[in-house]
PAZAPA-4460 file (N, C-alpha, C; in steps of 0.05 Angstrom, whole numbers, plus 32768, in hexadecimal, padded with zeros to 4 digits):
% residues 62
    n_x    n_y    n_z   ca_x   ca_y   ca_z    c_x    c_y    c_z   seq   type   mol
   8011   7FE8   8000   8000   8000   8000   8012   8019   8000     1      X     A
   8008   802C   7FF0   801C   8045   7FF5   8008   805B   7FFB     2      X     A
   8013   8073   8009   8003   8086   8012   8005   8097   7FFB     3      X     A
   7FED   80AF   7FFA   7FE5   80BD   7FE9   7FFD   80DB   7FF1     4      X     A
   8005   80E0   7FE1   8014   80F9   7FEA   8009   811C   7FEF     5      X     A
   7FF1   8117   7FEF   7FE3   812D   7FF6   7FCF   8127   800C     6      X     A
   7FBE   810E   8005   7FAB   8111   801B   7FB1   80FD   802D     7      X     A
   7FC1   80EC   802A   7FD2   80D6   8044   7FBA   80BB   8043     8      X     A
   7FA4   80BC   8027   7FA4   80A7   8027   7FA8   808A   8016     9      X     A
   7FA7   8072   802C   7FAB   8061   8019   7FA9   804C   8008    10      X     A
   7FB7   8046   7FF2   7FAB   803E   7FD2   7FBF   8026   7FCB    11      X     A
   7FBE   8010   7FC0   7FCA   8005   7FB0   7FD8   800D   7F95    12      X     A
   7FF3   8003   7F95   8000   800E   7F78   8005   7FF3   7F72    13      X     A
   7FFB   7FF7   7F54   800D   7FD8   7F47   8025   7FD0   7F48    14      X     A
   8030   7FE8   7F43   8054   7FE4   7F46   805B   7FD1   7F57    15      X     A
   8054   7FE5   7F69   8061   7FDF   7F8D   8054   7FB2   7F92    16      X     A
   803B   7FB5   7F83   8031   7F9A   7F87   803F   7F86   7F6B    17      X     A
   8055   7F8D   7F5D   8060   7F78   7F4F   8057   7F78   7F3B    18      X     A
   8043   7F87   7F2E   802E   7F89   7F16   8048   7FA0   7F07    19      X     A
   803D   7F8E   7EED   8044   7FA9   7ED2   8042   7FC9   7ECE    20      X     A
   8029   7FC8   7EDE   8015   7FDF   7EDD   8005   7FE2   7EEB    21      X     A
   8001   7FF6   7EE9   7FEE   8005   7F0B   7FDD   8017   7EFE    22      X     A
   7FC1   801D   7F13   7FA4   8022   7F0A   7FAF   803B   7F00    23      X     A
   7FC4   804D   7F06   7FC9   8065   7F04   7FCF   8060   7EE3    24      X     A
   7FD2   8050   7ECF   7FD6   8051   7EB2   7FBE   8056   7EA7    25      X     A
   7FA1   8050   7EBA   7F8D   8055   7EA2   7F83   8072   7E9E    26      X     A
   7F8F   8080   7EB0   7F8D   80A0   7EA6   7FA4   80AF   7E98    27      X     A
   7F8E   80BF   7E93   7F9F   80C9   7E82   7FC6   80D2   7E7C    28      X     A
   7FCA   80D0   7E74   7FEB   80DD   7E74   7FF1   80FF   7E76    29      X     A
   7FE5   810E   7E86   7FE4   812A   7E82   7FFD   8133   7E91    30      X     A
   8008   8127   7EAC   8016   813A   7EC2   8032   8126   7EB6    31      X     A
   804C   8139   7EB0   805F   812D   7EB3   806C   8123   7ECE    32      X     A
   8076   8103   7ED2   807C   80FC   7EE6   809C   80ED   7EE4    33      X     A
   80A7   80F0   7EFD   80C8   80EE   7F01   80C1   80E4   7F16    34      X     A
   80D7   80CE   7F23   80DF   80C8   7F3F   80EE   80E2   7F4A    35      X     A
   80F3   80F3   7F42   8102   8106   7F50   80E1   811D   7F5A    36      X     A
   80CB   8110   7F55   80B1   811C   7F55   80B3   8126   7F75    37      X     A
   80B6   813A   7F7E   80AC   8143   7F9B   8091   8133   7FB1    38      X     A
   8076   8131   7F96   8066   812F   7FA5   8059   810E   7FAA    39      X     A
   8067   80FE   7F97   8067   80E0   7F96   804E   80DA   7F8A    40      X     A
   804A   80C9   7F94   8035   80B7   7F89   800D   80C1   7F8F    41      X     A
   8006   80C2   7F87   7FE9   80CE   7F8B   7FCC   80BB   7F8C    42      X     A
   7FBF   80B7   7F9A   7FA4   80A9   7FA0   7F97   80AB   7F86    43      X     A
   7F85   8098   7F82   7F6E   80A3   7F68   7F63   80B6   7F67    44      X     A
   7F60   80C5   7F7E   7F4F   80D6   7F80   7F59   80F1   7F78    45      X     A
   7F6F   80F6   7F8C   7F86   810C   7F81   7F8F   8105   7F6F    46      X     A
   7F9D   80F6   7F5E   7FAA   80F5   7F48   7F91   80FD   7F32    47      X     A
   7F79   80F2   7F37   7F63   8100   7F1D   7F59   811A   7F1F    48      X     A
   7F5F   812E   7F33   7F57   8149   7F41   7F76   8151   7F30    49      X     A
   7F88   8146   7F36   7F9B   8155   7F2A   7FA6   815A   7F0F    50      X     A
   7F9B   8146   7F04   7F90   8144   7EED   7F80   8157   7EDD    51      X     A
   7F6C   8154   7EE8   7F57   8169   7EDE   7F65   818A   7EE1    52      X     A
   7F74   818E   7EF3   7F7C   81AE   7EFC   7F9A   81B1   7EE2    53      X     A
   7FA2   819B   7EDF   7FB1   81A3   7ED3   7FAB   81AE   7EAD    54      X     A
   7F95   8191   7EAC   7F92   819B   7E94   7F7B   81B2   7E93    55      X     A
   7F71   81B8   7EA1   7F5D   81CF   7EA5   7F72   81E9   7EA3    56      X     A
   7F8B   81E4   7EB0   7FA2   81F8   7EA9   7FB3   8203   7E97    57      X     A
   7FB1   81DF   7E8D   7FB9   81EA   7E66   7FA7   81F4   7E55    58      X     A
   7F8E   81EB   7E56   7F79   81F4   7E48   7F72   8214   7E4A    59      X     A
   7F7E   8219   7E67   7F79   823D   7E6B   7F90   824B   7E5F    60      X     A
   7FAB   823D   7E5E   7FC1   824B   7E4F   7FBE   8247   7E2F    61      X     A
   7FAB   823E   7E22   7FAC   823E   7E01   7F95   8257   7DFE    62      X     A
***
């Protein structure tokens, strides 16, 4: 189980469970991500909130 890096809660990652892939592939590809990432790994919930803000942010910069 890994914790959520914003709201502390917690979620299963495929990785971490030996899997290929983790639920976090069926969204979209919008936020560039690095292990040198500050804020780690993100819950479904936040990672789709942050999602939405970001591309709601590109969409306001065109």
């Amino acid at each position: 189980m890994k914790k959520c890096a914003r709201c502390e809660q917690e979620f299963e990652c495929g990785f971490e469970e030996g899997k290929s892939t983790c639920w976090c592939f069926a969204l979209p590809h919008v936020i560039p991500l690095s292990e040198d990432e500050e804020e780690g790994c993100l819950c479904p919930d936040c990672l789709k909130k942050k999602i939405e803000e970001t591309t709601r942010n590109q969409n306001e910069k065109q």
